[in-house]
N, C-alpha and C positions, 0 to 999 in steps of 0.2 A: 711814050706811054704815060707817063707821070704828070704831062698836062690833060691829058684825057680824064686821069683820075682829078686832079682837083677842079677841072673846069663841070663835072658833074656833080662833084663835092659840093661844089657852091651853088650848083642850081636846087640842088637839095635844103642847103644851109639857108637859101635865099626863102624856099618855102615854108619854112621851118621857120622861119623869120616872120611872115607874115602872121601865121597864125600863134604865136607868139606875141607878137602887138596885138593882133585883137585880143588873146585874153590878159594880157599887161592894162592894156587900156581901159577894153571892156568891163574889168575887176574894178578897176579907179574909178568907172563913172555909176554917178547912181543913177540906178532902176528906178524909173517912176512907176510905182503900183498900178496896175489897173484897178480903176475906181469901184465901188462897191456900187450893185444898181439891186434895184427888189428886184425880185423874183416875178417874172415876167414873157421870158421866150417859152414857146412850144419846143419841146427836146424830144428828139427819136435815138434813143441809144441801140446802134447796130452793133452786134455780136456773130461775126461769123465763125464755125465749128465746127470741126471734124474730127471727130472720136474724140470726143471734150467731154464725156458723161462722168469722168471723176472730179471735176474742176468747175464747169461751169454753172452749178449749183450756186456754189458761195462769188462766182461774181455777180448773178443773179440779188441773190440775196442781199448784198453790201451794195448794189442800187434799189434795192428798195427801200433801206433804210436811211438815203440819201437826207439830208436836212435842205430840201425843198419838195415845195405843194407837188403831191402826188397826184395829179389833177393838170397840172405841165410836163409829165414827161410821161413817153413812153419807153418798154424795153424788147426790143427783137431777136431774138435768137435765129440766126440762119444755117443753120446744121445743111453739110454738102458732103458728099461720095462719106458717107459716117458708113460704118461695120458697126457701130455700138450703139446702144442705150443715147446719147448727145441728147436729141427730141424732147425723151420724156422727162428726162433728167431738168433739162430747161424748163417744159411745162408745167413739169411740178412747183420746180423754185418758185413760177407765178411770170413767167416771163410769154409775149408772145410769141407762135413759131410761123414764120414765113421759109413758104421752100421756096428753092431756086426753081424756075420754069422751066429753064433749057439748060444743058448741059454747061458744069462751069469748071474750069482747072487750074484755079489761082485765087487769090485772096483777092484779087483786085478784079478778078471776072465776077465775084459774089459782091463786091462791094457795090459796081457798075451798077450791077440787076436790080441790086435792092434798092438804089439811091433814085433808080429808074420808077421803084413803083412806090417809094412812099413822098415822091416829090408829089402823085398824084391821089395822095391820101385825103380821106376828106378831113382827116383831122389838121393840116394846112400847118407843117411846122417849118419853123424859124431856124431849127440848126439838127446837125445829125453831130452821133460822138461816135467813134470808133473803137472796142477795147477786143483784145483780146481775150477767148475765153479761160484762159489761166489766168486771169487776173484778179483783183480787187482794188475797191474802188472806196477813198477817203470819202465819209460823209460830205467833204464840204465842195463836193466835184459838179454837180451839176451846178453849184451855185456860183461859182467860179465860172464856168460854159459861160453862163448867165450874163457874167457881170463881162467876157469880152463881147460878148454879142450886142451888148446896149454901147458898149463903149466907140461901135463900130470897125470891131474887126471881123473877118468872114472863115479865117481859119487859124488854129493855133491849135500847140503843142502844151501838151500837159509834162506835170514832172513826172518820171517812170524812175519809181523807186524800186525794190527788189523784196517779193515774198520770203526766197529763203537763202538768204546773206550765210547763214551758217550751214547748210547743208553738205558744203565739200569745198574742196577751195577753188575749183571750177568755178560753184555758184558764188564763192566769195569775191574772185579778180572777178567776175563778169559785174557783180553788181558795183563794185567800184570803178569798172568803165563807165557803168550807167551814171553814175554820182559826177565822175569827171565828165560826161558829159551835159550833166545840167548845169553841174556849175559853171565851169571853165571850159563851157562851150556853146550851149543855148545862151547862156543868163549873158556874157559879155555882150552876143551880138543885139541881144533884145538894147540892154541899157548903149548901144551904139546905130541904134535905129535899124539896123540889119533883119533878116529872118530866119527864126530859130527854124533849121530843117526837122522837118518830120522823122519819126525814130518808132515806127510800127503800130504802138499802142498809144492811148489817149491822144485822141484825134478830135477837134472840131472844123467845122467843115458848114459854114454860113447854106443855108437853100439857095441864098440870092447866087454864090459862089456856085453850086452844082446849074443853078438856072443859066447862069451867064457862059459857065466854062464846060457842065457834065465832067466825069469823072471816067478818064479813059488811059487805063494802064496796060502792057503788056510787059514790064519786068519784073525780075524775081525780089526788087526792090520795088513794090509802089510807092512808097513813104515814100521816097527819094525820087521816082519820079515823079508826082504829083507835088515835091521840091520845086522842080525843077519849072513844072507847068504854071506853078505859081507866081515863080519869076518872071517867066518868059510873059506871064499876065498883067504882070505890074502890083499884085498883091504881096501885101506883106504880110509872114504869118507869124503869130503872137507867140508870146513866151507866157505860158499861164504855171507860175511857181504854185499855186496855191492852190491848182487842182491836179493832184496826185492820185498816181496809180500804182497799184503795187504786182509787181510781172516776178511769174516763177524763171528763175535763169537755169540752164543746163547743171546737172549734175555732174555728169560724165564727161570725158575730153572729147570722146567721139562724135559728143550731141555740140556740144562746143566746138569743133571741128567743122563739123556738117554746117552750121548756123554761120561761121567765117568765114568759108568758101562760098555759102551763099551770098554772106552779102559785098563780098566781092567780083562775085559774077555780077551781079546787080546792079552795081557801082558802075562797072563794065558798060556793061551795059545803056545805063543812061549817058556817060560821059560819050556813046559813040550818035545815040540820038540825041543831047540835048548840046551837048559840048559846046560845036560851033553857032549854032545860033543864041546860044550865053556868052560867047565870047563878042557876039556882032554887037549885043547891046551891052555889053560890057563898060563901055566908054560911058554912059549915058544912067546909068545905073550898078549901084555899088552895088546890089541883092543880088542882080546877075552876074556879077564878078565873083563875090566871094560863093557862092552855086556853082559856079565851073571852076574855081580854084577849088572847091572841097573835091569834085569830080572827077579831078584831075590829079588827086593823089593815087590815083592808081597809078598813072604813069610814073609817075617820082619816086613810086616804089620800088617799079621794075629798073626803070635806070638808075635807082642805088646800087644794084646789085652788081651793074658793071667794073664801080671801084674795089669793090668786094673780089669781084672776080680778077683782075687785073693785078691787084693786091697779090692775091697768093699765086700769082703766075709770077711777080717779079719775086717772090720769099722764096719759089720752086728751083728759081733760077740763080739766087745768088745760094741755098744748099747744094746747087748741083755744082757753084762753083769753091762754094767755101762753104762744108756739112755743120761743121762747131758753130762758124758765126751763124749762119742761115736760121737754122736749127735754133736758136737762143733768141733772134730775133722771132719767129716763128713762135714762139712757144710765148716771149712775151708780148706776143702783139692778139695770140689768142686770150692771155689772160686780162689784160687791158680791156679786152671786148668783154668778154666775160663781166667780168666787174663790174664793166660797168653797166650792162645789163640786169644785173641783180641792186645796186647800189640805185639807180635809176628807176628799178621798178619798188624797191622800198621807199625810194623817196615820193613818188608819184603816190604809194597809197596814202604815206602818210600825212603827206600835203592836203588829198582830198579826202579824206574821212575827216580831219582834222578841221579843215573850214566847214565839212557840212554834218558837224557834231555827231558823228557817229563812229568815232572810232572806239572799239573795246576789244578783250582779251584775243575775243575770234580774230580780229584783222591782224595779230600778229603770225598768223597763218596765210593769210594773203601777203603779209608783207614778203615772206620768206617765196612764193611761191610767183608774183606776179613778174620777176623776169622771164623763167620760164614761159608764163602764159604769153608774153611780151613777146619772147622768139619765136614760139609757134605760132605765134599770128602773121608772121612773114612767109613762111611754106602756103599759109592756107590761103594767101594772097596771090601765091606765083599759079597756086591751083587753079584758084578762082579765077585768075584772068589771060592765062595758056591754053586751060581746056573748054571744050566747048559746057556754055551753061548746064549744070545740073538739074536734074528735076526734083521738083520739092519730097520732100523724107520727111514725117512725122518724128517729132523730138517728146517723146509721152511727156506730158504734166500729172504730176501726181500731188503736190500740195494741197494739204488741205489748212492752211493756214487762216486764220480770221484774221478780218482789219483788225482785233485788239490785237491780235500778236506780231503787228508787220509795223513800219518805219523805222526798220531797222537798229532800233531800242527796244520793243518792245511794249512803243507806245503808238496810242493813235494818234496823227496829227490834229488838233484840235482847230475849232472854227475860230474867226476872228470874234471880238467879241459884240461888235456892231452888228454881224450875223445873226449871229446866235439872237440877240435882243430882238431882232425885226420877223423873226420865224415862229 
C-alpha cells in the first residue's frame, strides 16, 4: 500500500514541479512590452447579458470614456433569456443592442451568433473584445487591444483585476486567485513565449482569427476551450498587462461554490475533447503541452486523493491495533495538514498581493481566511468532475463600483505617458 501512496505522491509532486519552473522561470525572465502602435484598428466590443440591468450601465459607461477615438470602436450589448430591465439599461448607457436570432443557452452560443453577424458588418472590424457585463473597463483598454493588433497578435488576454476586493473575504481570496493568476501565471508564460490561457472576461479575438477559425464552443468553460482551439491552431494568445479589467467576484460561498464546480466541470470537459489531440502534438509544440498539462490537473486532483485515502485507512488500521499510538499519530498528521493549509494559504496571499502592490489592512482578512477557501476548492473539484455537468445558475452582480474606485487601491490605473501625449 505504501508504494501506491508515494508513487502517486510523486506524480503529483512531479506536476507540481512543472508548474513551479514555469513560474520560477517565467518571474526571472523579462517581459518584452507590447509595443505602443496609434490608434488605428476598428474594435467591436461584445457584451453579452442576462439580467445585468444593475451592472451593465457603468460597464457601458467606462467604455465610453475609453482614451481612444470614438469613431474606432463600437459597443454591443447582447441581453439573452433576461427577466429584467438588461436592454434598456444598456440602451440608455449609450451602448448598441443586438438580439440573438435563434434561441441560445450558453455564453459561448451568444458569442458564436454575434461574432457570426458583426464579421458581416458593413462597418468591417479588425478585432472584437469580449467583457462581461459586471465589469469595468481601465481607460487605457481599448488602446492596449490596439497596440496587440498592430503588433500582430489575433488573440489575447487582458489583466482581470477585481471590483470589489473588500466586499467579504469570498470576494477577497477570489480576487487574489485572480492577482495570482496574472502574475504567477499568465505573465511567466507570456515572458517564456507560451500562451496566457483565456480566464472569461477581457477577451481579444483578431477578425482574421474568427475568419480563419469561427468561434465554436460547447463547454461550460469557453475561455478554456477556445484555449485550447487556439493551440490545436498554432496561435499564440498574448498577455496584454496593460489592458485591465475590473470583474465583481462572488460575495457569498455558495456563489463561490457554484462558480468552482463550474469551472471544474468545464475543465472536465475540455480535457475529454481536447486532451489527446494536445497531447498528439505535444512533441512539436510547447503551447500544446503546457494546454493539456493545465487540463489535466483535474486528473491529478482526483488521483491525490487516493494517498489521502489510503493514508487514513492505514492510521484506521494501526488504531485498531494500537488506539494511544494510532490515535496521536492521527491527530498529528491531521494537524500537520492543517497547518499547513492555513500557513500556505497566508503565504500565497502574501506573496501575491505583495509583488502586485496591493496588499492593505483588508487582505489580513484573506490572509486569515484563504486556507479555508484553499480546502473547499477540493470538494468543489471532486463535485465538478464526478457528477454529471451542471447547468448554468445566475451569480447576481450588484456593484456599483466606478473605475475611480477599483485597482484595488482605490486608484485608477493610469495611461503610459506616451499615450496619454499621442491622444
Amino acid at each position: 500500500m505504501l508504494w501506491i501512496i508515494w508513487s502517486i505522491s510523486l506524480l503529483g509532486l512531479i506536476y507540481c514541479a512543472y508548474h513551479a519552473y514555469i513560474i520560477l522561470r517565467g518571474s526571472l525572465t523579462k517581459l518584452d512590452p507590447i509595443p505602443y502602435a496609434r490608434p488605428e484598428k476598428r474594435l467591436a466590443v461584445v457584451i453579452p447579458a442576462r439580467n445585468e440591468a444593475r451592472v451593465v450601465g457603468g460597464l457601458v459607461s467606462s467604455l465610453k470614456r475609453q482614451h481612444y477615438p470614438k469613431a474606432l470602436y463600437d459597443i454591443y450589448v447582447v441581453p439573452n433569456n433576461c427577466t429584467d430591465d438588461t436592454e434598456a439599461a444598456a440602451r440608455k448607457a449609450g451602448a448598441r443592442i443586438l438580439h440573438c436570432q435563434s434561441p441560445v443557452h450558453s455564453k459561448g452560443e451568444v458569442l458564436s451568433a454575434t461574432f457570426e453577424r458583426l464579421l458581416k458588418a458593413p462597418e468591417k472590424y479588425d478585432g472584437f473584445i469580449i467583457f462581461d457585463a459586471d465589469n469595468v473597463a481601465d481607460r487605457g483598454f481599448l488602446q492596449a487591444a490596439n497596440n496587440a493588433l498592430c503588433a500582430g497578435y489575433q488573440v489575447g488576454q487582458a489583466y482581470r483585476d477585481s471590483k470589489n476586493p473588500n466586499d467579504s473575504w469570498v470576494a477577497g481570496c477570489t480576487s487574489v486567485f485572480f492577482w495570482f493568476m496574472n502574475r504567477l501565471f499568465n505573465q511567466p508564460r507570456a515572458a517564456l513565449g507560451l500562451s496566457s490561457p483565456l480566464n472569461g472576461t477581457g477577451i481579444l479575438i483578431g477578425a482574421q482569427m474568427l475568419r480563419q477559425h469561427g468561434y465554436r464552443t460547447f463547454a461550460l468553460t469557453e475561455d478554456l476551450e477556445f484555449t485550447a482551439q487556439c493551440a490545436l491552431a498554432g496561435v499564440k494568445i498574448a498577455w496584454m498587462p496593460e489592458a485591465i479589467t475590473y470583474d465583481e467576484q462572488p460575495i457569498k460561498f455558495k456563489d463561490s461554490w457554484t462558480q468552482r464546480r463550474r469551472w471544474a466541470a468545464g475543465t472536465r470537459q475540455c480535457l475529454v475533447k481536447y486532451g489527446l489531440p494536445l497531447y498528439k502534438k505535444a512533441g512539436k509544440s510547447r503551447i500544446c503541452l503546457d494546454v493539456a498539462l493545465h487540463f489535466s490537473g483535474v486528473v491529478v486532483q482526483m488521483l491525490s486523493l487516493i494517498p489521502g485515502i489510503l493514508t487514513a485507512v492505514l492510521l484506521g488500521m494501526e488504531i485498531a491495533a494500537d488506539p494511544m499510538r494510532g490515535l496521536g499519530h492521527a491527530l498529528a498528521a491531521l494537524v500537520l495538514w492543517v497547518c499547513g493549509c492555513v500557513l500556505g494559504g497566508m503565504a500565497l496571499v502574501l506573496l501575491v498581493c505583495l509583488l502586485e502592490k496591493k496588499f492593505c489592512r483588508e487582505r489580513l482578512v484573506d490572509m486569515a481566511a484563504m486556507g479555508w477557501y484553499l480546502l473547499t476548492w477540493l470538494p468543489a473539484n471532486i463535485v465538478g468532475n464526478l457528477l454529471p455537468a451542471p447547468k448554468w445558475k445566475e451569480i447576481p452582480h450588484v456593484s456599483q463600483a466606478d473605475i475611480s474606485q477599483c485597482d484595488g487601491s482605490g486608484r485608477e490605473m493610469p495611461l503610459r505617458q506616451k499615450e496619454t501625449e499621442t491622444l
